[in-house]
N, C-alpha and C positions, 0 to 999 in steps of 0.2 A: 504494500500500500504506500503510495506517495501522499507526504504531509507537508505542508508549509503552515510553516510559522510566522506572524508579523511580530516582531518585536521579540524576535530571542534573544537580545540580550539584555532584554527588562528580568525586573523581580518574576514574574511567572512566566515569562518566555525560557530563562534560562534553567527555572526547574522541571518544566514540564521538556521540556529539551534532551536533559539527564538522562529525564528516563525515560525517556520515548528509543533515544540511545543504544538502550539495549532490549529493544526490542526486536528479533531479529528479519521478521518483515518490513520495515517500514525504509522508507528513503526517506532523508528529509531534506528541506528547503530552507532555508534562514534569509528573513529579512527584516533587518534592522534600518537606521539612521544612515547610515556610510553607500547602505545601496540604491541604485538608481530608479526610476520607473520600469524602462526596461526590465531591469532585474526581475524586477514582482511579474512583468508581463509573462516571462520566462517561467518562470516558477507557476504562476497560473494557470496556465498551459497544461502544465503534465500533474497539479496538483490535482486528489482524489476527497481530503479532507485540508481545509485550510484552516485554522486557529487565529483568527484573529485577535491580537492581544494587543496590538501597538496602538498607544494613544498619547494625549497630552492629559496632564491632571494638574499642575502647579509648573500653569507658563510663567514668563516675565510680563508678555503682552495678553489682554485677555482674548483680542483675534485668532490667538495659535491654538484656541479651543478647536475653532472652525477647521484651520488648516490639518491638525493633525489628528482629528478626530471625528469631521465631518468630512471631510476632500478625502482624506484616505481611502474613507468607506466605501465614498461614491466610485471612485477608481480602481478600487477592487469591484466591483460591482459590472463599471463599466467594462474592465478588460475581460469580465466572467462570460457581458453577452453580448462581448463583439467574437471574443474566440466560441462561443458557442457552449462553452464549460457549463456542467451542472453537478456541481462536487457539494457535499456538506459543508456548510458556513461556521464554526463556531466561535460566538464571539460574547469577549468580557467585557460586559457591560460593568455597570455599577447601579447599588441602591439609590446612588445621588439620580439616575433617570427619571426617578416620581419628585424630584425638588426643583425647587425655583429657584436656579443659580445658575452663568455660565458653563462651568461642567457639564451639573443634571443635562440642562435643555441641549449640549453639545453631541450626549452619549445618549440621547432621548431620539435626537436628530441624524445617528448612524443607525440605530435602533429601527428608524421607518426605513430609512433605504432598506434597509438589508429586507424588513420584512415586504415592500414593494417588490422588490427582486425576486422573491420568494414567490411570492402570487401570481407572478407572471407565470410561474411552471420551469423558472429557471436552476432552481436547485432545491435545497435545506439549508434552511437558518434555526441552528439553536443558540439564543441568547441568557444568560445566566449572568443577573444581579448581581454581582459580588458583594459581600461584606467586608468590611475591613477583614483584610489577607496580611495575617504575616507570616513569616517563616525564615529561614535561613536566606543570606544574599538579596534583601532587602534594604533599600538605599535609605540609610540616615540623613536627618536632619531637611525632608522632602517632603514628604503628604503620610507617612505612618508616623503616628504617636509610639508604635511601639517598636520599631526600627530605632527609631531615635532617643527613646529610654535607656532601651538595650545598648545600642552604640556609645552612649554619654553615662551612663552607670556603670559600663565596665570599664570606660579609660577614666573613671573618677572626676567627672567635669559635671557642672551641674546642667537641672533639669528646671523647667518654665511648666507650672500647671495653674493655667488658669482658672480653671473648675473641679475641683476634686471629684463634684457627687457625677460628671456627665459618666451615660453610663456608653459605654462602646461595646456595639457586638461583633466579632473576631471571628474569622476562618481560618482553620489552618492553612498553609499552601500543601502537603501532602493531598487533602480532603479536596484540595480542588482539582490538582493535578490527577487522582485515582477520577475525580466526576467526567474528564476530558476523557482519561482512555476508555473511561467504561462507555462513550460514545463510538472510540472504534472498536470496541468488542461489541456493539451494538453489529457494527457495518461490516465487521465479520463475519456472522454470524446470520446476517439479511441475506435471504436467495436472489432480492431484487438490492443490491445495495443503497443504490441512491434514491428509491423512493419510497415515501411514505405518506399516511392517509393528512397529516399535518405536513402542508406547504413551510410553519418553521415552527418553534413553541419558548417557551420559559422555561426556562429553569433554575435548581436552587440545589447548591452544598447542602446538604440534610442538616449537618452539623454544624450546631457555632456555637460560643462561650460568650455569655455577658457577663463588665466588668466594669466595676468606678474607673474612673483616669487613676483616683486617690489610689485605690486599692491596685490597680495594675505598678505605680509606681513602686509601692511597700513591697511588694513581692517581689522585683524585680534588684532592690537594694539586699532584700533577704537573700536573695542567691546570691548576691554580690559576698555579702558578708557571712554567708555558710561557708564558702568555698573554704575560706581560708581558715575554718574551722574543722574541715574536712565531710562536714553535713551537708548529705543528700537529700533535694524534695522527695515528697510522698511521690511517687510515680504509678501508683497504682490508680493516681485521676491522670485522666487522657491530657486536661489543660495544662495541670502541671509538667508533664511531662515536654510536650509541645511546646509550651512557654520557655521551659529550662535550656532545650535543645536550640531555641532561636536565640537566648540569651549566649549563650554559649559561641556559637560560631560567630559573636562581634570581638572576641580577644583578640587581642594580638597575639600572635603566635609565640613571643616570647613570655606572653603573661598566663601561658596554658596549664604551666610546670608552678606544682605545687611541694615547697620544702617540708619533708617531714621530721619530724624530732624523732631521733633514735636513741633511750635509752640503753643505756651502756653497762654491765660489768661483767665481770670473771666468768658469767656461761654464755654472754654472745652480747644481742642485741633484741630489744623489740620496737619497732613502730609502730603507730595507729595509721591505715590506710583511707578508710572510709567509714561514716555513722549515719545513723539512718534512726528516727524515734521510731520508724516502721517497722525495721530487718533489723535493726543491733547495729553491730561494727564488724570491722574486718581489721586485723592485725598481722604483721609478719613477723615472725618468730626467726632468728639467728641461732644458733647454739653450738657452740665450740664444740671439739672434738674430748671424750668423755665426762662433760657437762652434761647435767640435767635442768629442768626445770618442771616448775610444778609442784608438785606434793602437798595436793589443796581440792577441795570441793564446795561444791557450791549446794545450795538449796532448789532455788528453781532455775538459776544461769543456765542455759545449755549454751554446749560450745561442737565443733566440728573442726575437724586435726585434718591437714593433708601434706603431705611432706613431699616437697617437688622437689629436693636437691638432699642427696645422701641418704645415710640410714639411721633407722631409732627402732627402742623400742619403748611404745609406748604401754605403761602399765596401769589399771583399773584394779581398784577394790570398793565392794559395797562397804560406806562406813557402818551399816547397820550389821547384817549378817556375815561379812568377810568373804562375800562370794569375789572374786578376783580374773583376771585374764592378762594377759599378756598378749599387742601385738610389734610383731615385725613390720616395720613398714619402711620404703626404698621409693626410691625417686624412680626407680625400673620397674616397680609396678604399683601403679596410682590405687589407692586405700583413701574413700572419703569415713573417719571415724567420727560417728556424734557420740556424745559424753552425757550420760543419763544424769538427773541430780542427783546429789548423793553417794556419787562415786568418786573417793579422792583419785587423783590421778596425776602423774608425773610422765615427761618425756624426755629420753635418756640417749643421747647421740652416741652410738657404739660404731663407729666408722672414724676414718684418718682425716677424714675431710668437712668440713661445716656444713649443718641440717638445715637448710632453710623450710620453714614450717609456715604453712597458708590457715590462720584459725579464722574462723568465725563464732561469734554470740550473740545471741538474740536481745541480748539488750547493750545499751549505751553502759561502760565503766562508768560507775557512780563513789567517789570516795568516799563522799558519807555512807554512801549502804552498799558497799563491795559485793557482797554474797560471794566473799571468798574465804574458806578457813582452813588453816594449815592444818594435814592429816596426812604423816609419813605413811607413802607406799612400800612396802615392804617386800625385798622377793621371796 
């Protein structure tokens, strides 16, 4: 299937791009800013599905509404039924279409071409609303509030909210990008491809997240100042996650790298890697060569041992009843061991070389209430 893109190197041009990428049918077309009329006429031509994404949203002049927003339309439009093409049209509107602003009325006014075009029996038009989109490669400090959060909260520059309570509703860009391809798996899947009982229709991302300005900005400082605590969002809500992932690709690549403190003595090292109020933590464990560590149990802690580098043996005893076991474990064969409560336990490097040991606990280390208490394992 041959696809053209307008505006692939916009925010949604260049994600849906990605992945359309590796799809291994598809040819694609890219037309941006840098290419000519020509170009698109060419691309038109042998296009099967076109995406229309390229617009103006935040000119300098408010006439570039028209030029790059209504004249484009019309010009794809026109080269569709001089060349005779009748390909699927789909194109990113925007919510602003129902407002009374130069935007709205510009993207209101691509909106009827396309649908004019349509009822002639010249092709399909699907047009989809958008919501405020954001996602990864998302231009700061431009027409997204939350590009520009993102981008200004992580290199520690401040932020401009004029309205704390206004609430904004948010798309992800994954959710919009799956809503495009799930139109060419539509048109794979069509015996007649290119037609259908609707000349063109609406549509709408299912999914979206409403959100204060106030409250998008607090969450956004909150990742900022987890990081370096080593605290992970809940990721078990989709927003959060989504949100975290787009906060995240604005660092600077040198500010990705997070310093960890590594406690230090006579049986190795430990660090704290990552916490979570949701999952616990996760710590790396060092241990010298016939060093131990441990000889302790918890009440309700659970924890989980996995030894990637060298040998040990890890040893278990019920402090109640003295039921007991001993394992072997080697970095040559991966052994995930969870630790029941109640069972003191120690791990014992019996190799020439350093144990590097991957634990996890379900909860956050609390110095006030450890729930850890010394009980020698014994062989």
């Amino acid at each position: 299937m041959k696809v053209l893109i307008t505006g692939s190197k916009g925010f949604i041009g260049k994600n849906l791009l990605a992945r359309l990428a590796y799809e291994k049918d598809i040819k694609l077309f890219e037309f941006d800013i840098e290419n000519k009329s020509c170009d698109l006429e060419h691309f038109i031509n042998e296009a099967e599905v076109i995406f229309h994404l390229a617009g103006i949203n935040r000119p300098e002049k408010e006439e570039e509404f028209k030029t790059g927003n209504v004249e484009l339309t019309n010009l794809i439009c026109d080269h569709l039924e001089r060349l005779g093409r009748k390909p699927t049209v789909v194109f990113s509107s925007s919510i602003q279409a129902g407002v009374e602003n130069p935007y709205g009325r510009s993207k209101k006014a691509a909106e009827d071409i396309l649908i004019n075009w349509a009822d002639k029996g010249n092709g399909r038009a699907v047009i989809f609303r958008l919501k405020n989109v954001f996602g990864k490669w998302c231009r700061p400090n431009y027409n997204s509030v939350v590009a520009t959060f993102c981008h200004n909260i992580s290199h520690n520059l401040p932020i401009v909210i004029n309205d704390t309570e206004r609430v904004l509703e948010l798309v992800y860009i994954d959710d919009v990008v799956e809503g495009f391809i799930h139109i060419i798996n539509e048109l794979r899947n069509s015996q007649e491809r290119y037609h259908d009982v609707k000349s063109y229709e609406f549509r709408e991302i299912p999914r979206y997240f409403s959100i204060t300005v106030g409250e998008l900005a607090n969450k956004l400082k909150r990742f900022h100042e987890s990081r370096k605590k080593l605290l992970a969002p809940d990721f078990s809500d989709d927003f959060e996650r989504f949100l975290y992932a787009t906060f995240i690709s604005y660092y600077d690549l040198e500010d990705i790298s997070i310093s960890l403190e590594n406690k230090v003595d006579e049986r190795g090292t430990l660090a704290e890697a990552l916490k979570s109020r949701e999952f616990g933590q996760i710590f790396v464990l060092r241990i010298n060569p016939g060093q131990t560590r441990g000889n302790h149990f918890h009440h309700t802690k659970i924890e989980k041992f996995l030894v990637l580098e060298g040998q040990a043996h890890l040893k278990l005893k019920n402090i109640d009843n003295g039921t007991s076991a001993v394992f072997r474990l080697s970095s040559d064969r991966l052994q995930l061991i969870e630790i029941p409560p109640g069972y003191s336990h120690s791990i014992e490097n019996i190799g020439s070389t350093p144990v590097i040991v991957l634990v996890w606990a379900n909860e956050i280390f609390n110095q006030a209430r450890p729930d850890t208490f010394y009980y020698e394992v014994k062989s």
